[in-house]
C-alpha distance (Angstrom), angle and dihedral (degrees) to the residues before:
residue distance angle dihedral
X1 . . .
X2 3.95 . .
X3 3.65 113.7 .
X4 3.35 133.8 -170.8
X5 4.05 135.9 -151.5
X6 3.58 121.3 -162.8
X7 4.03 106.5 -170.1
X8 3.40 110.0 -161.0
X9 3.40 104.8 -177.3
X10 4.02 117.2 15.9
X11 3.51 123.8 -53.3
X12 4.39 115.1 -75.6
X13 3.66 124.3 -163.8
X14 3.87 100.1 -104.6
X15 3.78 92.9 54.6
X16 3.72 91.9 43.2
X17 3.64 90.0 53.7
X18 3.79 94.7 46.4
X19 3.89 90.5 51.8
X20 3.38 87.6 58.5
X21 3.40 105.4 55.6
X22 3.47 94.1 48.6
X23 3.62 96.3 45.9
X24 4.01 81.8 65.4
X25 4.01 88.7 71.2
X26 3.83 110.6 12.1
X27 4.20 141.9 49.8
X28 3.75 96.2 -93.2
X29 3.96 122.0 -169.4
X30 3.70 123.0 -179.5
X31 3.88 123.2 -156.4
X32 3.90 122.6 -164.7
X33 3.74 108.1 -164.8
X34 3.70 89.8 -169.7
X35 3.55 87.3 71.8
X36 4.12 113.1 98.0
X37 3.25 96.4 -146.0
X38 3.92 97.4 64.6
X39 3.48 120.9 126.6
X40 3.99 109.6 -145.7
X41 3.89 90.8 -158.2
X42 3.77 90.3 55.6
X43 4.04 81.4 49.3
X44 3.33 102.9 59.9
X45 4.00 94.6 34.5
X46 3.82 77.5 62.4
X47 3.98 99.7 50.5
X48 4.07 86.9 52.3
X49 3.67 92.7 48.7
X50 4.11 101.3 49.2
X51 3.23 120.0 72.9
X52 3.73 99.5 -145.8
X53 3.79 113.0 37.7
X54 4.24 118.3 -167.1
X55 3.73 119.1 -172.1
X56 4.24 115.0 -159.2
């Protein structure tokens, strides 16, 4: 399964800890929008192409 984590806000322990469990069986791909070099079109070409989408 392809998963995708949108991190809103800098990365906490719980969602760290999720990610890596998953990672262990599944195509993970983290996103942190406070980045400033994010590129929203990349974003949401990534939301239509996961099959599980969680927003932090």
């Amino acid at each position: 399964m392809k998963i995708l984590h949108i991190i809103n806000e800098g990365l906490s322990p719980l969602p760290e800890r999720i990610i890596d469990v998953q990672s262990r069986d599944n195509e993970v791909r983290v996103v942190e929008l406070s980045k400033k070099d994010i590129s929203y079109e990349s974003v949401i070409n990534d939301i239509f192409s996961h099959d599980r989408v969680i927003s932090w």
